[in-house]
N, C-alpha and C positions, 0 to 999 in steps of 0.2 A: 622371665626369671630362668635363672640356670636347672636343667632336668638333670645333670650330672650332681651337683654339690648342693646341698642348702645352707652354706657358709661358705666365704673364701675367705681366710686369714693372709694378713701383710704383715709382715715385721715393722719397722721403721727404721732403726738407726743402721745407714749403710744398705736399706734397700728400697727407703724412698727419698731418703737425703744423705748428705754425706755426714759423715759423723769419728769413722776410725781418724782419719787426717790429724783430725782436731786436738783428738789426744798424742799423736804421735811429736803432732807440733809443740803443745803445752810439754810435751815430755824431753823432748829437746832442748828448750829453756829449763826446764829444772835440771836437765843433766849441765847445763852453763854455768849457774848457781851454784854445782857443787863442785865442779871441775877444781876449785883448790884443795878438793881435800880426797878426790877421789878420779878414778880412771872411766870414762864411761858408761863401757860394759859391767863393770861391780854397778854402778848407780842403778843399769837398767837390773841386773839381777836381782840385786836387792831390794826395789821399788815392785816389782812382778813377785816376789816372794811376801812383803807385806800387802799389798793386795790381793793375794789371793787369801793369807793371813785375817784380813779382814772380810773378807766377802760375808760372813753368817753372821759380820756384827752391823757394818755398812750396806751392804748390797750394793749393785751396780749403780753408775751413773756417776757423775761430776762432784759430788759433794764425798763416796768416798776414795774418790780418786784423790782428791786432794787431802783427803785426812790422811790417807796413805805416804802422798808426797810428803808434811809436818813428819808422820810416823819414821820416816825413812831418813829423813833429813837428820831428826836428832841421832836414829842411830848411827851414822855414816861419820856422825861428828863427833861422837863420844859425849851428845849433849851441849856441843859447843855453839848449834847453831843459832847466829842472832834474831832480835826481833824482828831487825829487819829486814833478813831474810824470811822470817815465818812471813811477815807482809806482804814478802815479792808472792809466796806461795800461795794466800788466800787473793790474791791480787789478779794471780794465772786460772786460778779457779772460777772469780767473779769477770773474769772478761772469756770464761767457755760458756758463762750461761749466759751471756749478749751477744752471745754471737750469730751471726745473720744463719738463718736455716736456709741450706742448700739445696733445693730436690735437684736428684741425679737425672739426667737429660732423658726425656720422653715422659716421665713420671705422674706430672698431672694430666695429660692427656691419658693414660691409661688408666689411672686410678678414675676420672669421670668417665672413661667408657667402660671400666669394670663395674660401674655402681648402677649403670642404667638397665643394666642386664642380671643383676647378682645381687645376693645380700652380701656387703662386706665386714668383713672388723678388722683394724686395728688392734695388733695381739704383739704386743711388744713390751721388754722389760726393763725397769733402770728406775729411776729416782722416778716418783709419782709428781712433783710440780715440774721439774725439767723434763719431763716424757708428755706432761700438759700444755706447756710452755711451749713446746715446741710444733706439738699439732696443732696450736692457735695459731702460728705464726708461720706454720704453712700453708694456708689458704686451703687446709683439702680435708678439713674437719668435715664440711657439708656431705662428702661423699659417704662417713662411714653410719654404718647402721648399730655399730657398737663397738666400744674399746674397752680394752683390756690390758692394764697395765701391771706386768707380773712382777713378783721379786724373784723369781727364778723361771725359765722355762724346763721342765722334765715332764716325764708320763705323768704324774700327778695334777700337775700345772694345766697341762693339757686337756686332760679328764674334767674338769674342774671347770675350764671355760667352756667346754660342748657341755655341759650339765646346765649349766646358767645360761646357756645359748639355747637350750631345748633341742641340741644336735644332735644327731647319732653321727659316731665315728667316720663309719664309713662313707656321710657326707658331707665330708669336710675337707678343705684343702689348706695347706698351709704351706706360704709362701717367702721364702726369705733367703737371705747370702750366709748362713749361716748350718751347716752342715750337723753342727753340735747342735746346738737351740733349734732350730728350724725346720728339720729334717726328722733323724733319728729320733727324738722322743715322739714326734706326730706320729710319724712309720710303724713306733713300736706299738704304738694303740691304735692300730687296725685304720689310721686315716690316712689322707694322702697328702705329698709334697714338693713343692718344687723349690727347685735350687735358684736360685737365680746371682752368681756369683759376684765377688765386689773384689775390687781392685787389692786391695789389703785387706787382713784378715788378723784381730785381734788374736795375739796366740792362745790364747783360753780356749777362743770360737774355734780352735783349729780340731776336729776330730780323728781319731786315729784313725790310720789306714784300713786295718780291718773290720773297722765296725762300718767304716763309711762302703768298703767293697760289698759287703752283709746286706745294705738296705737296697731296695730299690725305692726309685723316686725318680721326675723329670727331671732336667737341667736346662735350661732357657740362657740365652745370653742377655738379654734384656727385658725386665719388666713390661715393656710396652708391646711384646712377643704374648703376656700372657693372653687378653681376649681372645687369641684366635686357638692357643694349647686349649683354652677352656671350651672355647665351639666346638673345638676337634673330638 
């Protein structure tokens, strides 16, 4: 077992599969959908304003993305829009949660050589059946020694699962592409983290410059980099 940490924490979406793509793509077709009544750029502003609008009534993940998408639709329309287009929307929504899980290249080999050596969890947040959904149907459920599926990540959040983990702060790592979530709130409760960055980055997830200059923390190019940061 690891003498440095008595827990390593993994994110999931976007840092053990891919996951931003997904929505960037579903988001693309609903900007097509509405193209006769509107110019892109307002679609995406407006769509990012009621999701963020919704995040304390929806919380993250697929179901209310897509309530957002209906939400935004009607307004963009003056209420105009049809049934069947609400259908194409619940349609885009029901073909993101079949969608085949992607792990990001090296990923199951590190996560089984992180588990033979480490206690792990899965500490990651969004919808509770599609965040279960999904670590069923990646084959890498076996590795974790516990999960933890939040509705938000902050210092609270984080406290919260080292309590119910029986951890102290200071040995705990927490791991993910996610500078907002991932990072800064672990850092600010005395624990530790690494970056491990993804190709695109939800502008939510994106954290201000200088909070992110402020912390320290590693940065790894790739997940499958972690076993040997962790020996080190």
């Amino acid at each position: 077992m690891s003498t440095r940490f008595d827990l390593v924490g993994l994110d999931a979406d976007d840092t053990l599969w891919h996951n931003e793509p997904l929505f960037q793509a579903t988001q693309a077709e609903f900007r097509a959908l509405l193209a006769r009544y509107h110019d892109a750029a307002w679609i995406d502003e407006r769509l990012h304003a009621v999701e963020m609008r919704n995040l304390a009534h929806f919380g993250y993940g697929i179901k209310g993305f897509v309530l957002s998408m209906i939400e935004t639709a009607v307004e963009l329309t003056d209420g105009r829009v049809s049934g069947r287009e609400v259908q194409a929307i619940v349609d885009l929504g029901r073909a993101m949660t079949a969608h085949p899980v992607d792990l990001l290249d090296g990923v199951a080999e590190a996560v089984q050589a992180l588990a033979v050596d480490h206690r792990v969890a899965l500490v990651t947040k969004g919808d509770l059946l599609d965040q279960e959904a999904k670590l069923a149907r990646s084959g890498l459920g076996e590795h974790f020694a516990a999960v933890e599926i939040l509705s938000e990540k902050d210092e609270a959040a984080y406290r919260a699962v080292l309590r119910r983990q029986g951890v102290a702060p200071e040995r705990f790592v927490m791991v993910g592409n996610s500078v907002r979530s991932d990072v800064l709130p672990v850092v600010a409760i005395g624990a530790q983290a690494v970056h491990v960055p993804y190709a695109v980055t939800w502008v939510h997830e994106v954290a201000a410059p200088h909070d992110e200059a402020a912390a320290v923390f590693a940065t790894l190019p790739r997940l499958a980099d972690l076993p040997a940061w962790l020996a080190g």
